[in-house]
N, C-alpha and C positions, 0 to 999 in steps of 0.2 A: 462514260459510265465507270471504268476499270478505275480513272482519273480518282472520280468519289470514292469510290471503296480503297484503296488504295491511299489516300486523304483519313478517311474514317477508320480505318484497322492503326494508322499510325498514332492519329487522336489518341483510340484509345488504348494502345501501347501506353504511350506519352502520360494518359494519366492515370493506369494502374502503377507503369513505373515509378509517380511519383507517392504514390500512398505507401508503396513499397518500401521505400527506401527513408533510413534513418535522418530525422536532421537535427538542428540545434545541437550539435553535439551528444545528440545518441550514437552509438559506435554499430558496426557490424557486428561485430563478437559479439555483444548484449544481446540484442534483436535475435542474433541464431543461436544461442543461451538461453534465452526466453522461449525459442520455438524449439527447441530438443527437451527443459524441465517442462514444461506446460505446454504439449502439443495438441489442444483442446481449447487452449485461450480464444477469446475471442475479444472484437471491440476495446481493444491494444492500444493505452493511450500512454506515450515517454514524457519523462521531465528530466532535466539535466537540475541535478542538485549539489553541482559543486563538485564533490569527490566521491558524490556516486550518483548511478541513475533511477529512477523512479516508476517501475514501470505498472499503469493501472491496468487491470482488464476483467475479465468474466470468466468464469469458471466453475460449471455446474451450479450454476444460477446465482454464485456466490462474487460478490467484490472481491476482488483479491489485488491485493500491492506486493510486489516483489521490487528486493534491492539489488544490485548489481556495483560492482566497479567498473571503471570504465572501459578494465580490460575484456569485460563480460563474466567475467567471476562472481558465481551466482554467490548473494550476502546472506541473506536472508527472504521472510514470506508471510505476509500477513494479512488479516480481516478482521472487519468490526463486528464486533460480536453485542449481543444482548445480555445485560446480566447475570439472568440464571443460568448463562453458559460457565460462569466462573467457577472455579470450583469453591468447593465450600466452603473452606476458613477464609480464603481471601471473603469471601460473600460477607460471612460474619463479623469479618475485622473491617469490613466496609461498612456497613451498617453503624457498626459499634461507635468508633471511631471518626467518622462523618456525618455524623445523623441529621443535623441542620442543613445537608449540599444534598444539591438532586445532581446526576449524573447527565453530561451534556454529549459525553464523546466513550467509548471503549473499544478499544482494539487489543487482539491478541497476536503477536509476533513470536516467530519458530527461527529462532538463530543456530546451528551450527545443534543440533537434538536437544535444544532446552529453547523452552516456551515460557516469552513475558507477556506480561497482560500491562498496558495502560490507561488509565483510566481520564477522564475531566471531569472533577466536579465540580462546584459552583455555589455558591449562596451570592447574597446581597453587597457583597464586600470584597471577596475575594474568588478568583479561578485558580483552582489546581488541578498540577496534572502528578498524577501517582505512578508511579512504575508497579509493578508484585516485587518482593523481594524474597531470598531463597528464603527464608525461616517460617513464607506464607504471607505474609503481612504486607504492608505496604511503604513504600519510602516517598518524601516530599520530590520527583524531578524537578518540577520548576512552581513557581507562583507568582501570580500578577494580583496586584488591587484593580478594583474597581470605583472610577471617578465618578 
């Protein structure tokens, strides 16, 4: 009997330590960087992206993506947002300015005390994706066709 329990406490040692701990190339320092800014997080999911890390999770019922280096130096912090959360000349200058595209994707990111918004929008032909720019407006980041 002592045999089983002793079997079963190590089990599940074994497999909280491995939820625990970082892999693929997620660092320590990130992981206890993540859990000292956002000690609330919940449902914590990493991605290693090269030159920095990706970390998803939950927070007051909100999606949230935080960036990190690999050293755990927090980057920045962001969510997708709905469009009336924008503010309002971006609102305008999107409307204006895009009227044929309906919006597929919007996130707002908080770098370093200045806040960008990104946007996808989309028609028949083409996908863009928009950055805010400081003057309110919007700038092309990237663009694909559609075949």
């Amino acid at each position: 009997m002592k045999k089983r329990i002793l079997i079963f406490a190590l089990m599940l040692t074994g497999i909280s330590y491995s939820f625990a701990n970082p892999t693929d190339g997620i660092t320590k320092k990130a992981v206890a960087s993540l859990s000292k800014d956002f000690s609330n997080a919940h449902n914590v999911k990493w991605e290693a992206k090269g030159k920095y890390l990706l970390a998803t999770f939950t927070l007051n019922n909100d999606v949230m993506f935080a960036y990190y280096s690999n050293d755990g130096e927090f980057m920045a912090i962001g969510r997708n947002i709905l469009s009336d959360k924008l503010p309002i000349y971006q609102m305008i200058e999107l409307k204006k300015n895009y009227e044929g595209y309906w919006i597929s994707n919007l996130f707002e990111v908080n770098m370093h005390n200045d806040t960008y918004y990104y946007v996808t929008v989309e028609n028949a032909e083409q996908t863009l994706v928009l950055k805010s720019s400081e003057n309110g407006g919007w700038e092309v980041y990237s663009k694909t066709s559609k075949e």
